[in-house]
C-alpha positions as a LaTeX table, in Angstrom:
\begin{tabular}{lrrr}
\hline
Residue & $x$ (\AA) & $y$ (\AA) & $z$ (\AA) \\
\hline
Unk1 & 25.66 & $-10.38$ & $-4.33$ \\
Unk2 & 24.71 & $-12.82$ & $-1.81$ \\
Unk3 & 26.40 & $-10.86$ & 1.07 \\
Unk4 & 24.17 & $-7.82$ & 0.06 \\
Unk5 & 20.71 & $-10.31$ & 0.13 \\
Unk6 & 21.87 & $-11.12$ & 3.82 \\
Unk7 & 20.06 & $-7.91$ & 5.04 \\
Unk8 & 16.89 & $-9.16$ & 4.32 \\
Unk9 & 17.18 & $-11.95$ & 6.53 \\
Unk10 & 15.90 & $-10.42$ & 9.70 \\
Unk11 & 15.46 & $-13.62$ & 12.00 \\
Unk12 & 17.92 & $-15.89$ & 13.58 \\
Unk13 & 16.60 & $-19.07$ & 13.41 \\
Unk14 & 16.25 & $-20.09$ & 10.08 \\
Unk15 & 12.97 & $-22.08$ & 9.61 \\
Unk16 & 12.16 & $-24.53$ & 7.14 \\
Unk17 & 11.08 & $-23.14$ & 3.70 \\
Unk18 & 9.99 & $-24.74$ & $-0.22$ \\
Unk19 & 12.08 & $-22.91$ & $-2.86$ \\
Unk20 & 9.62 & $-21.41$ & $-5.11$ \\
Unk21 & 12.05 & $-22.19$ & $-7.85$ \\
Unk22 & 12.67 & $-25.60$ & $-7.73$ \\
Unk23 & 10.46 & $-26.71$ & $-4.79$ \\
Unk24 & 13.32 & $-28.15$ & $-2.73$ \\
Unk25 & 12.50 & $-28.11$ & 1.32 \\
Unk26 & 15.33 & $-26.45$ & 2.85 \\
Unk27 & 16.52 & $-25.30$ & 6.04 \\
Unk28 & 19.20 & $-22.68$ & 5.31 \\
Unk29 & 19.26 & $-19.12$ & 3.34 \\
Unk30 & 20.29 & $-20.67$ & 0.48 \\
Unk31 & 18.59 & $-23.17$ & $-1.50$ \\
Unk32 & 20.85 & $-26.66$ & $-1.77$ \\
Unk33 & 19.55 & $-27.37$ & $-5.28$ \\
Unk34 & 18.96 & $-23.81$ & $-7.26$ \\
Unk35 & 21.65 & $-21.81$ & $-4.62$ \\
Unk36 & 18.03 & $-19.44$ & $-4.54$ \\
Unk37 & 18.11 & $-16.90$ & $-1.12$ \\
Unk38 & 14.97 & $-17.37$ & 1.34 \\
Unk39 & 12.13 & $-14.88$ & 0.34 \\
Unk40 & 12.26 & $-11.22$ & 1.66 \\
Unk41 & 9.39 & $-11.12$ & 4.21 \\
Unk42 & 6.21 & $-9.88$ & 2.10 \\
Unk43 & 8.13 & $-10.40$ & $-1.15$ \\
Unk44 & 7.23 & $-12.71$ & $-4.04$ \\
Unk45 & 9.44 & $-14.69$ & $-6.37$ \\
Unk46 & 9.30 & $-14.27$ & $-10.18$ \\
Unk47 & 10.82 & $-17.01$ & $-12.04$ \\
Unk48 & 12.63 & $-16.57$ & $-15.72$ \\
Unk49 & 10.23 & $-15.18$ & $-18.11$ \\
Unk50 & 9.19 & $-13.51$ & $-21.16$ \\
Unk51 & 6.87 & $-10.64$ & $-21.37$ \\
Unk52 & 5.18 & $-8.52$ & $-24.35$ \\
Unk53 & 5.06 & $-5.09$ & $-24.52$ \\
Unk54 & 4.06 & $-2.75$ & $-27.45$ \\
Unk55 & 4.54 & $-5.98$ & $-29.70$ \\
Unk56 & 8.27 & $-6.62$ & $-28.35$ \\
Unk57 & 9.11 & $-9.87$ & $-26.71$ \\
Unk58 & 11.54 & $-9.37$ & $-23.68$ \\
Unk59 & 12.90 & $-11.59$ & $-21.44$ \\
Unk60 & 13.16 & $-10.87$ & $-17.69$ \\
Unk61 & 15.41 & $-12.27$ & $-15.11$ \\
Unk62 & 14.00 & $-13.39$ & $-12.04$ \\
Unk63 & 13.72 & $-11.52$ & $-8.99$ \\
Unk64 & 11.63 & $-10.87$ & $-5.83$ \\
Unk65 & 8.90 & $-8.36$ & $-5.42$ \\
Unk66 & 6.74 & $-6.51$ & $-2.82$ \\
Unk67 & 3.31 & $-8.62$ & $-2.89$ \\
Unk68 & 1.78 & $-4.95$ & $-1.84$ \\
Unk69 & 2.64 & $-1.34$ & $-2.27$ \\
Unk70 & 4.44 & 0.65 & 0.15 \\
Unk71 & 2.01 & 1.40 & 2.62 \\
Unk72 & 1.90 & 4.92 & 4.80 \\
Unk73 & 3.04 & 2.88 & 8.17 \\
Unk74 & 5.78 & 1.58 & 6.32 \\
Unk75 & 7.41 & 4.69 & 5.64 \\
Unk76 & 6.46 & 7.15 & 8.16 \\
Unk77 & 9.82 & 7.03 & 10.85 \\
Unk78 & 12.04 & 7.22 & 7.65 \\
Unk79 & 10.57 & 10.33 & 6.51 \\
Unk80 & 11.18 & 11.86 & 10.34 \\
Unk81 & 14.54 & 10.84 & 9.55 \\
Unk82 & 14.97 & 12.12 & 6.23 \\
Unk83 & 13.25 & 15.50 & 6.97 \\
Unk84 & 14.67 & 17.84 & 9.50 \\
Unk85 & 13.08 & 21.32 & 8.24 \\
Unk86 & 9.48 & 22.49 & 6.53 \\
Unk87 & 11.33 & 23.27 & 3.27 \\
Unk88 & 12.25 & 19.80 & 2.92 \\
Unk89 & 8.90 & 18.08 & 2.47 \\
Unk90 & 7.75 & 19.05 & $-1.05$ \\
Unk91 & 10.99 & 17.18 & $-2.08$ \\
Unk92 & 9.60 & 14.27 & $-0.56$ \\
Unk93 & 5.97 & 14.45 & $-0.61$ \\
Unk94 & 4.19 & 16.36 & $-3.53$ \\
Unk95 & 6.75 & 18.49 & $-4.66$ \\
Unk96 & 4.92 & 21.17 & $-4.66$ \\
Unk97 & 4.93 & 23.68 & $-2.08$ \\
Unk98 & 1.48 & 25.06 & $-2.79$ \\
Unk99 & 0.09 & 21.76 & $-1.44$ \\
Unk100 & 1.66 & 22.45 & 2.22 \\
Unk101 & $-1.06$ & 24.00 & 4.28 \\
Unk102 & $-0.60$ & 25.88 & 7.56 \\
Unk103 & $-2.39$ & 24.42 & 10.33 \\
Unk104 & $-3.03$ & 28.09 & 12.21 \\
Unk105 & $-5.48$ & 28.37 & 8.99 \\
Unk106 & $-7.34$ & 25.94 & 10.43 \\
Unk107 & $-7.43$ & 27.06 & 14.28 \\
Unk108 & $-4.67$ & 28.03 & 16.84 \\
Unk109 & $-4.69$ & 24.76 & 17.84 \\
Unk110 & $-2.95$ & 23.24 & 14.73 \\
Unk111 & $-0.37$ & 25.57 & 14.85 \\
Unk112 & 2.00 & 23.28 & 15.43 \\
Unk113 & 0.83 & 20.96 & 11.94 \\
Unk114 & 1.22 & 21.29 & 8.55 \\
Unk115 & $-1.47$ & 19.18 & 6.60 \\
Unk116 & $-0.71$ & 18.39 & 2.94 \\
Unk117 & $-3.50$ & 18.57 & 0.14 \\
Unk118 & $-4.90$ & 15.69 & $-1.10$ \\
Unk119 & $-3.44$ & 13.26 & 1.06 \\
Unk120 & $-3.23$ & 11.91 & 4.32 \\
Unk121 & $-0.14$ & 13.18 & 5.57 \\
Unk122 & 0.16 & 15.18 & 8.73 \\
Unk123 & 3.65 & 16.88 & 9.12 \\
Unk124 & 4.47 & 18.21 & 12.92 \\
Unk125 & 7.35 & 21.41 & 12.88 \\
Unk126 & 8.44 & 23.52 & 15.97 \\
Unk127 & 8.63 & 27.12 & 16.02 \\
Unk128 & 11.41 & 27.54 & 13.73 \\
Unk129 & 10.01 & 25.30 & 11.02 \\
Unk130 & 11.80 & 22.11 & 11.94 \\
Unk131 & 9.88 & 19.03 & 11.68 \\
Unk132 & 9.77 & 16.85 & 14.64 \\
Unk133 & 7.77 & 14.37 & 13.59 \\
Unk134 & 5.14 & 12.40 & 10.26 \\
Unk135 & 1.90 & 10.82 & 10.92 \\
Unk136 & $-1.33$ & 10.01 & 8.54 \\
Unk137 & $-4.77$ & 10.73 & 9.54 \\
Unk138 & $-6.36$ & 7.55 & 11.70 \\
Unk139 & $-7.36$ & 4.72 & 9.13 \\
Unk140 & $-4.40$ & 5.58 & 6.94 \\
Unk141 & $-1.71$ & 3.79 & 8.26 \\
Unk142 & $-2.44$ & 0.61 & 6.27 \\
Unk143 & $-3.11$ & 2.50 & 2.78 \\
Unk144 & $-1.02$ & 2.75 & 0.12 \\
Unk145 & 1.89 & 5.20 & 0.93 \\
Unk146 & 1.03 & 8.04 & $-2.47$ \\
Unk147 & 1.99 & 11.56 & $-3.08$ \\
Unk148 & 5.83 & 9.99 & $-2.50$ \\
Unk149 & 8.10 & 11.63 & $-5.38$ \\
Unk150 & 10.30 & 9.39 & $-7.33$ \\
Unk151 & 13.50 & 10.50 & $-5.67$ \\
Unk152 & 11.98 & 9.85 & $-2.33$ \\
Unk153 & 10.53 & 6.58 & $-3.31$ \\
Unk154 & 14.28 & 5.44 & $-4.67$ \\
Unk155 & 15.85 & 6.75 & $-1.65$ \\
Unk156 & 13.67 & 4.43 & 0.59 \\
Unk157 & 14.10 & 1.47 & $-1.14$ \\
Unk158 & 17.39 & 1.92 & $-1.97$ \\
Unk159 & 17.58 & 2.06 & 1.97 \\
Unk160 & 15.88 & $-1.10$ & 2.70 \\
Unk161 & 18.13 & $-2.73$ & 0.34 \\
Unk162 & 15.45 & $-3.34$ & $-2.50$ \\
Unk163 & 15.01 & $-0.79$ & $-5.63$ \\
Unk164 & 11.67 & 0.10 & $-7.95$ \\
Unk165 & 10.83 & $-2.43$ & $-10.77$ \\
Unk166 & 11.15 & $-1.41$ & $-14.41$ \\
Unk167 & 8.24 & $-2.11$ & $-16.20$ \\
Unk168 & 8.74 & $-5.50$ & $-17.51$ \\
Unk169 & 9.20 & $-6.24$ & $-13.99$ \\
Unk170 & 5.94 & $-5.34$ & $-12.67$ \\
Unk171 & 4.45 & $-6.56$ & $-15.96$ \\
Unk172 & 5.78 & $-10.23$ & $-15.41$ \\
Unk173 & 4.67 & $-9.97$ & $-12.26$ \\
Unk174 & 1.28 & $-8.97$ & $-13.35$ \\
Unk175 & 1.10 & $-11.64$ & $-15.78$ \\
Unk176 & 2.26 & $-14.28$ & $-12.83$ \\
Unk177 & $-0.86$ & $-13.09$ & $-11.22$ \\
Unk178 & 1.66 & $-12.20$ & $-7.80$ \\
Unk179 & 0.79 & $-8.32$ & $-8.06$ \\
Unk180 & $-3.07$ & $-6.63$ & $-8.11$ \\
Unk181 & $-3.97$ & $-3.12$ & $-8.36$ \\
Unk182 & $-5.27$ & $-0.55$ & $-6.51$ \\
Unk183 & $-8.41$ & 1.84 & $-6.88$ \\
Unk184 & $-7.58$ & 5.06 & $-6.26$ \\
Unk185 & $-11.33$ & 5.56 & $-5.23$ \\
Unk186 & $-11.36$ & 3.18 & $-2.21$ \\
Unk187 & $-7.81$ & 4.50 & $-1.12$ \\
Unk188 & $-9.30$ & 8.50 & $-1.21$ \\
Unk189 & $-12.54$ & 7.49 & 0.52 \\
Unk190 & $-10.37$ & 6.03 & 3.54 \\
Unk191 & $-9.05$ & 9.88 & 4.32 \\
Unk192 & $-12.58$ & 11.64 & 2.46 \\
Unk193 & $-14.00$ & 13.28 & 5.68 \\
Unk194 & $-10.12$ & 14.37 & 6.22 \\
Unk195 & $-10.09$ & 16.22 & 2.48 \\
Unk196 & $-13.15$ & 17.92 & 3.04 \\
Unk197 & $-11.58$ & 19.50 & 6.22 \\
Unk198 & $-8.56$ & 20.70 & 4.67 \\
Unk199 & $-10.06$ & 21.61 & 1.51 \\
Unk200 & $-13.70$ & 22.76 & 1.64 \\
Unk201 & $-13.31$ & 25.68 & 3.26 \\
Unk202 & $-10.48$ & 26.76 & 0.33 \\
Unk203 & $-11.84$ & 25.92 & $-2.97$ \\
Unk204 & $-15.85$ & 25.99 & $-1.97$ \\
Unk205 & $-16.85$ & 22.02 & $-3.01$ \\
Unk206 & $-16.66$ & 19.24 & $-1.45$ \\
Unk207 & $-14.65$ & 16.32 & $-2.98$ \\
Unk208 & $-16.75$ & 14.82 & $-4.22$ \\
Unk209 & $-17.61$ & 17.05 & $-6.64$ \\
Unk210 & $-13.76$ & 17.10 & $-7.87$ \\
Unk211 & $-13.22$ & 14.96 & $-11.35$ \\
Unk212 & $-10.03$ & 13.52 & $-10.02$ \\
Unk213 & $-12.26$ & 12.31 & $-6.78$ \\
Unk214 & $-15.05$ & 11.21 & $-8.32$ \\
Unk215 & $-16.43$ & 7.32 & $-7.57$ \\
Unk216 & $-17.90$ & 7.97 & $-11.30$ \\
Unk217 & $-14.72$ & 7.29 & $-13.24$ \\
Unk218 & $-14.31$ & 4.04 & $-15.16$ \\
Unk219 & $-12.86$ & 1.23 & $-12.92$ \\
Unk220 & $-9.87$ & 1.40 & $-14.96$ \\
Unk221 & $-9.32$ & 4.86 & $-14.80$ \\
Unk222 & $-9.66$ & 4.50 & $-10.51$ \\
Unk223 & $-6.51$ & 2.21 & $-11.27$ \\
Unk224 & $-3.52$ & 3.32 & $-9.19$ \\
Unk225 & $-0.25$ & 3.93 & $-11.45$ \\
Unk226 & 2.98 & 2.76 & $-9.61$ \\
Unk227 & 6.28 & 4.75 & $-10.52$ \\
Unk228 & 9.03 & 2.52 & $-12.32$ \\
Unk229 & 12.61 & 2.99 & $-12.49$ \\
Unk230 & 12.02 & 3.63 & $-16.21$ \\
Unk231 & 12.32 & 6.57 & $-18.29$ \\
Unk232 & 9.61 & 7.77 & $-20.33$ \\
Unk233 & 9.85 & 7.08 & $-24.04$ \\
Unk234 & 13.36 & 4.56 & $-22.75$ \\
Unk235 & 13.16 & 1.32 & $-24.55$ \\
Unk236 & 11.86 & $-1.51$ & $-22.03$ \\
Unk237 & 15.14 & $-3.78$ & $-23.19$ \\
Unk238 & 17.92 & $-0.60$ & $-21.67$ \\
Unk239 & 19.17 & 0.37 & $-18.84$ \\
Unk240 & 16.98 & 3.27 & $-17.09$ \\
Unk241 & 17.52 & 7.21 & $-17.22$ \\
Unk242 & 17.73 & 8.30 & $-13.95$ \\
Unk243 & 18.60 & 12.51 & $-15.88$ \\
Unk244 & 15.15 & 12.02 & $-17.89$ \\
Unk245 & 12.98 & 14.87 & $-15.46$ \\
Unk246 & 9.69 & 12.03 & $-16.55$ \\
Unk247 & 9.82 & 8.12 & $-15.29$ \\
Unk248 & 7.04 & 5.66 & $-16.91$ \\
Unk249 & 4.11 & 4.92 & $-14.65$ \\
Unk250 & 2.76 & 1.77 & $-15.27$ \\
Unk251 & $-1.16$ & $-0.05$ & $-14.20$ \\
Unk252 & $-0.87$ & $-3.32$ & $-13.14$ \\
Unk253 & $-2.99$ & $-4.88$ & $-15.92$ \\
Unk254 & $-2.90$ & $-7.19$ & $-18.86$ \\
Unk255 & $-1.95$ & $-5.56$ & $-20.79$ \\
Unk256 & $-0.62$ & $-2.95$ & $-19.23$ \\
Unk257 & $-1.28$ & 0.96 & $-19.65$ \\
Unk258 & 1.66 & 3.28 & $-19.46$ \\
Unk259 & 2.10 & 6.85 & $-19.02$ \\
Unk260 & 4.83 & 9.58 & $-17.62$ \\
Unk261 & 4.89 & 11.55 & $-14.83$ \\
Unk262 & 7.54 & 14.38 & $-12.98$ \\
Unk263 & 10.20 & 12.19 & $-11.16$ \\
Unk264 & 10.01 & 16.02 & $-8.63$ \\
Unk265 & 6.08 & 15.52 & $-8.28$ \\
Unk266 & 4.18 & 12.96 & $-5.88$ \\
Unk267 & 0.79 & 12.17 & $-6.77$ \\
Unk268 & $-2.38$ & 10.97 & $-5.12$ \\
Unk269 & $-3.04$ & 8.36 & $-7.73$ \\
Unk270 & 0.33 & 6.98 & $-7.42$ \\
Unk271 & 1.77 & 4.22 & $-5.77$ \\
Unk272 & 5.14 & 1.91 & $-5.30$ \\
Unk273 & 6.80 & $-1.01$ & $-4.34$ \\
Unk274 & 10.47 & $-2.32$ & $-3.81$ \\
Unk275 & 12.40 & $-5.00$ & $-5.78$ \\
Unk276 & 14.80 & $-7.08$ & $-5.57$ \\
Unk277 & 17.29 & $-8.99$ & $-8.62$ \\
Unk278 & 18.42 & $-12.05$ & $-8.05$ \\
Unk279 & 21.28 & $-12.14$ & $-10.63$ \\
Unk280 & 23.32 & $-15.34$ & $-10.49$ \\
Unk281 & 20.38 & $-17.15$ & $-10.50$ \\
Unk282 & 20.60 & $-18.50$ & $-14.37$ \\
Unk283 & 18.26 & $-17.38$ & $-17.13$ \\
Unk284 & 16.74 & $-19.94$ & $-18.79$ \\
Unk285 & 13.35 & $-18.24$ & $-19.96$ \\
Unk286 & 9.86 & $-19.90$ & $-21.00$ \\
\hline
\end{tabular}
């Protein structure tokens, strides 16, 4: 396990760090006293714990998470790698194909673009529908990365060594006070001017006349879900589903709201981040 946590080690001086375990200073990747590995950069560290959901008391082992989602930046070269041909993206982004727009609709100019509904994301393809390249519309870079589908959301992590939290995960994290939420509101406004180009024109109002746009909702209804490994209607204490076609989606908040969503589908209102197990580290609980 240890020679798989190496990856996240990215510089080669090792500087001096406090384990956020046991608060030794150290100097190496390990920690001398708890045998801990360094933080991930951008990661957090969840101690043993115990969390409550639906009236069940679980206990979690510890492990690292992303402080913040996935953001659109983050991702964007490993969807150019992922993606070599038009048919391709509603697998990653969406999944569904009635969201992929034409550029040409738009002008001659954008011929060369496909803009996706609802979202940010600007696709580039050649003349025989291969895509040559991803990018977000300016501002978005730094927003949470949404509209990713499950599988493509796995795949990523999975590729930067890390994995999505099950929902006692993000939960403990929640109640460790290490993870916020986002409002889906504030994220949307970022790329508004951007919807109203792309969609206007189509369905005859402007966004902000849309329900699932609308800066009217209750704040906790503008809360972003974030996909889970879990399945939905899988106890929180087993191991996840990955043939269930629905995954939990969880909000961030104590206590936590739950609901299910397509593990095919990518949604506007939903984000992720990676995580991280640290399993010879012992349980102890508290």
């Amino acid at each position: 396990m240890k020679i798989l946590y190496l990856i996240f080690i990215l510089v080669s001086v090792v500087y001096a760090w406090t384990c956020p375990a046991c608060g030794t200073d150290n100097n190496g990747d390990f920690c001398t006293d708890c045998d801990l590995p360094i933080p991930p950069l951008g990661m957090e560290y969840i101690g043993p714990s115990t969390v409550i959901i639906s009236g069940e008391t679980i206990s979690v082992d510890p492990f690292f998470i992303d402080a913040e989602p996935v953001i659109c930046r983050d991702i964007l070269d490993w969807l150019a790698l992922e993606v070599s041909h038009v048919d391709q993206i509603p697998v990653y982004l969406t999944g569904q194909e009635e969201l992929l727009m034409p550029g040409e609709s738009m002008g001659e100019e954008f011929s060369n673009i496909i803009f996706i509904r609802y979202t940010p994301w600007v696709v580039y393809k050649d003349e025989q529908n291969g895509v040559t390249g991803f990018t977000v519309q300016t501002g978005c870079f730094d927003i949470p990365a949404t509209s990713i589908t499950f599988d493509a959301a796995r795949l990523f992590l999975n590729d930067k060594g890390k994995r999505l939290p099950t929902r006692v995960e993000i939960a403990a994290a929640t109640s460790a006070g290490v993870i916020g939420f986002e409002d889906t509101w504030e994220v949307m406004n970022v790329y508004s001017d951007f919807i109203s180009m792309t969609l206007s024109g189509i369905i005859g109002t402007t966004p902000a006349r849309l329900a699932m746009f609308s800066e009217n909702q209750t704040p906790e209804e503008r809360i972003m879900w974030e996909w889970t490994r879990d399945s939905w209607e899988q106890s929180p204490d087993t191991i996840s589903d990955f043939q269930s076609p629905y995954a939990l989606i969880f909000k961030p908040l104590d206590p936590p709201i739950e609901g299910t969503a397509l593990r095919e589908s990518g949604y506007y209102n939903v984000v992720f981040r990676g995580v991280v197990p640290i399993p010879w580290i012992e349980q102890s609980g508290n």
